[in-house]
C-alpha positions as CSV (number, residue, x, y, z in Angstrom):
1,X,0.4,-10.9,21.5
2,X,0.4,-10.1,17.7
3,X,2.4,-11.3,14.7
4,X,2.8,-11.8,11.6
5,X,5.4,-13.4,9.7
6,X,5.9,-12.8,6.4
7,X,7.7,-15.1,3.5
8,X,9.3,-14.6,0.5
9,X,9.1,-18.2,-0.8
10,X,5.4,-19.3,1.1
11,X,2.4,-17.9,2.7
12,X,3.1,-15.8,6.0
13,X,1.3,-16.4,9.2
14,X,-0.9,-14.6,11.2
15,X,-1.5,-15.0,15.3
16,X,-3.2,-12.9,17.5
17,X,-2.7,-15.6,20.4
18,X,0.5,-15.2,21.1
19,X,1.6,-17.9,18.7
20,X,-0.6,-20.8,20.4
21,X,-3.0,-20.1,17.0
22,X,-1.5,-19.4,13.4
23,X,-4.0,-18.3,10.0
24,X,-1.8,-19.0,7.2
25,X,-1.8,-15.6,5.1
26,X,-2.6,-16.7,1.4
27,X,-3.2,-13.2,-0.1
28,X,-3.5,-14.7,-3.5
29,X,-5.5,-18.2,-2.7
30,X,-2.5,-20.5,-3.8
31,X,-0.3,-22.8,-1.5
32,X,3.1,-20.4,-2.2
33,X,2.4,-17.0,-1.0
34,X,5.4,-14.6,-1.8
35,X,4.2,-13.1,0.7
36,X,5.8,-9.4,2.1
37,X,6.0,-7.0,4.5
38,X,2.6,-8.5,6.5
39,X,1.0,-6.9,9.3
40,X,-1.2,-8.3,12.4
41,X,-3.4,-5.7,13.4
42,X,-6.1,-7.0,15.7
43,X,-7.8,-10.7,15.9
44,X,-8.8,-11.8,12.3
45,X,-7.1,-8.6,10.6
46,X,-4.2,-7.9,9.1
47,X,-2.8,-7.3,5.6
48,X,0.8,-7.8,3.7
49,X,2.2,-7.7,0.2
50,X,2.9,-10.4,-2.3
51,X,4.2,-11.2,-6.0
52,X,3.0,-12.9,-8.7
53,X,5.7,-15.3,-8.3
54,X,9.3,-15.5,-7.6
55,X,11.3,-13.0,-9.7
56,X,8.1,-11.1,-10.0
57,X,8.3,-7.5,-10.5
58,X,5.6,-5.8,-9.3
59,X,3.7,-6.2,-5.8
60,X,0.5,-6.0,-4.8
61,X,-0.9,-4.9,-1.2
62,X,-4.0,-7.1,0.5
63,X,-5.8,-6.8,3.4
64,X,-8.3,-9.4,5.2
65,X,-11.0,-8.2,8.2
66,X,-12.4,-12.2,8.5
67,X,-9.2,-13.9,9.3
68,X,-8.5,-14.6,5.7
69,X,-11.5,-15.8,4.3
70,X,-11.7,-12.7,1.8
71,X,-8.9,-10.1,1.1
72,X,-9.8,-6.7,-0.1
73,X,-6.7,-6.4,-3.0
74,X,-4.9,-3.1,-4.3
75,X,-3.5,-3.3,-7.2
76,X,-0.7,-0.4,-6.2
77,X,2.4,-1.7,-8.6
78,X,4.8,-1.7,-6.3
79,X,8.4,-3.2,-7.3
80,X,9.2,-6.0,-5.4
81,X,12.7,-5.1,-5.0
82,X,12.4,-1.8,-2.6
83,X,14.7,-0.8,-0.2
84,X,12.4,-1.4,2.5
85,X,9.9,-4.1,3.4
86,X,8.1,-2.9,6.2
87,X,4.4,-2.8,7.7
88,X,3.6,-0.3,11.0
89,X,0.6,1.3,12.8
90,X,0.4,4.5,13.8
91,X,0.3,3.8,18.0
92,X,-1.3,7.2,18.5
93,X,-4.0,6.0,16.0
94,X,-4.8,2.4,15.0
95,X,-6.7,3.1,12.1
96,X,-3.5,4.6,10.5
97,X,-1.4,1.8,8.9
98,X,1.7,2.1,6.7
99,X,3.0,-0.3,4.4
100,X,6.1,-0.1,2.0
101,X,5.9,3.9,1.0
102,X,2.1,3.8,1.2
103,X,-0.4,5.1,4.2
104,X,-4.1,4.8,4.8
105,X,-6.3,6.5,7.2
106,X,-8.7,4.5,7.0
107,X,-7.9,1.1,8.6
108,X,-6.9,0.0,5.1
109,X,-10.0,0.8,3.1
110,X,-8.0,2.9,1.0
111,X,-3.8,3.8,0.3
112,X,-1.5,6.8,-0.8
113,X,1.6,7.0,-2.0
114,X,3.5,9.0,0.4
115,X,6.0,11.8,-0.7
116,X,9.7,11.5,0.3
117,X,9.0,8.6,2.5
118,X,10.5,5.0,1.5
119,X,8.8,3.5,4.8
120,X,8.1,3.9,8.8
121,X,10.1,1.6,10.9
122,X,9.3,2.5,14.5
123,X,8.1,5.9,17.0
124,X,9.4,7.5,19.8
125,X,6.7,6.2,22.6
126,X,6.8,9.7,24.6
127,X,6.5,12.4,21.7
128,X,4.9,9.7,19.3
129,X,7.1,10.8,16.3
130,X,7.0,8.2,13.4
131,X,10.4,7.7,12.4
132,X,11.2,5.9,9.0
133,X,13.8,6.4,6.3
134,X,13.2,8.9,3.3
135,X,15.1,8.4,0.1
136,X,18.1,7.2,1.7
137,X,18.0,9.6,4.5
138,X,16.9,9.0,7.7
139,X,13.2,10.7,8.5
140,X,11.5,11.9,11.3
141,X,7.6,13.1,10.7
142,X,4.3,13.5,12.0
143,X,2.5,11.8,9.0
């Protein structure tokens, strides 16, 4: 029932409904977004990247718990060109989100860089193992 779509060009959108609802994701207030890699986690929250503008080089990583009324921002300095542009949860535990090459514990509250891990793309829902790409190998882990 959760989604978010993200947009390199505009805001991405947020629904927790299903689709019958949409919050517009405007991580830095403005009417284009550049927005990347967003996540839905639960009604009202979720969090996604986004440039300064198109061409930009850097990214930066923000998170909303009121639907988007306020966005807590990290200022992480992430190129915007990366081999991966992805956003997961942790199914074993929600309050372990990944996005890009980053992972926090923490519902978000806080990011590290991970080592040797470019991003997590999906799990394996009977052992739980995270699978995601490292360098430009493919990576299993238990992060």
């Amino acid at each position: 029932d959760y989604l978010a779509l993200s947009s390199l060009d505009w805001n991405g959108g947020a629904t927790f409904d299903a689709g019958k609802t949409w919050t517009e994701m405007r991580f830095r207030g403005n009417w284009w977004g550049f927005s990347y890699a967003g996540m839905a986690v639960e009604p009202g929250v979720f969090f996604g990247g986004s440039a300064d503008g198109h061409g930009a080089e850097n990214l930066d990583l923000y998170v909303t718990y009121d639907n988007g009324k306020t966005y807590k921002h990290f200022d992480l300095n992430h190129p915007s060109w990366s081999p991966s542009y992805t956003a997961y949860i942790d199914p074993r535990n929600k309050n372990t989100w990944f996005w890009l090459d980053y992972r926090s514990a923490d519902r978000g509250q806080s990011w590290q860089k991970m080592n040797n891990c470019a991003a997590i793309y999906t799990h394996d829902p009977k052992t739980g193992t995270l699978y995601g790409i490292g360098g430009s190998s493919p990576l299993s882990t238990q992060v």
